[in-house]
C-alpha positions in Angstrom: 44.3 14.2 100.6 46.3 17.5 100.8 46.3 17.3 104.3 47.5 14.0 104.4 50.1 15.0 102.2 51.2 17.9 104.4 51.2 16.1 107.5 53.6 13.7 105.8 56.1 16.4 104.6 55.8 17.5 107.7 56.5 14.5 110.1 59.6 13.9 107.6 61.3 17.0 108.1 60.5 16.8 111.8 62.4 13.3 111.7 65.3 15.1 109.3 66.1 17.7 111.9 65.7 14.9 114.9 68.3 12.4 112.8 70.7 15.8 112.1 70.5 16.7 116.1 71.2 13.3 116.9 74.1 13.0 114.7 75.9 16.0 115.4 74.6 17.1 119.0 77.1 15.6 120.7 79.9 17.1 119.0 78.4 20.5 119.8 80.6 21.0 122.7 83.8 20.0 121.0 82.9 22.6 118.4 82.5 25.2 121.1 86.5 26.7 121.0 85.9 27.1 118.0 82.7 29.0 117.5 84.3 30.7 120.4 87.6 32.1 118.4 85.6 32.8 115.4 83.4 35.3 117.5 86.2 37.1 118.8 88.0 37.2 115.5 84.6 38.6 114.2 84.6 41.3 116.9 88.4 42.3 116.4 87.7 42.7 112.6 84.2 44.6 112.8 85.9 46.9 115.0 88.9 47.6 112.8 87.0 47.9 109.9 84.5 50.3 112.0 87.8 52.3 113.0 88.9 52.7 109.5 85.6 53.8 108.4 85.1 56.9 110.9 88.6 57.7 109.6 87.5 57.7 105.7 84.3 59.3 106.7 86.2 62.3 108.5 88.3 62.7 105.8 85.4 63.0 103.8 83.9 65.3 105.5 87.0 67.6 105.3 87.0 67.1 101.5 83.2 68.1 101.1 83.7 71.3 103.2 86.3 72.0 100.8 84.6 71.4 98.3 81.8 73.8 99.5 84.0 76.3 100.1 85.6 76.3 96.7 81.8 76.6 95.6 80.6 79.4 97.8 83.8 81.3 96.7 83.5 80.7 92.9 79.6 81.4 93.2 80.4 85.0 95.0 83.3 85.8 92.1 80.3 85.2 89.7 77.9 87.4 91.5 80.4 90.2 92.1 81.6 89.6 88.2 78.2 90.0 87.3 77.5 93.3 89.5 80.4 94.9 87.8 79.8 94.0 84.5 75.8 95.7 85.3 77.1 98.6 86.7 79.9 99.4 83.9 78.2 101.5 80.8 77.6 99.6 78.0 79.8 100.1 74.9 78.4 99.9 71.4 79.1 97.0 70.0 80.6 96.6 66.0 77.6 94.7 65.1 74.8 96.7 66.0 76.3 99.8 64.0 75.1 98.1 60.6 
């Protein structure tokens, strides 16, 4: 029974996608300009939009080297900070006189 069932749904959709070709097949070559234009417009915009993206990611680049630099600076202040203060004698402090 399920296969009966199955062969059914199946000979129906077969008949569904004969009836849509049949309907609209012939106006497939009127539609061609069309799809036509829409690919190129496609192609115009994928390549603006992939222009404007190597721009944002070089400036992004520029900003993260920055960045890095700004970071390997600050962390060498800290590690010369940190030598000096190791170095320097240690002066008493108030609190530890009590």
């Amino acid at each position: 029974m399920r296969i009966m069932l199955r062969l059914a749904i199946l000979a129906l959709a077969g008949y569904g996608a004969w009836r849509l070709y049949d309907e609209y097949g012939k106006q497939l070559p009127a539609m061609r300009p069309s799809f036509d234009e829409f690919s190129a417009r496609t192609k115009r915009a994928t390549g603006r939009a992939a222009d404007r993206l190597s721009v944002d990611a070089e400036d992004a680049t520029g900003a993260i080297t920055d960045a890095a630099v700004d970071v390997r600076d600050a962390a060498a202040d800290a590690g010369a900070s940190a030598q000096r203060n190791l170095r320097e004698p240690r002066t008493t402090s108030p609190r530890s006189s009590f």
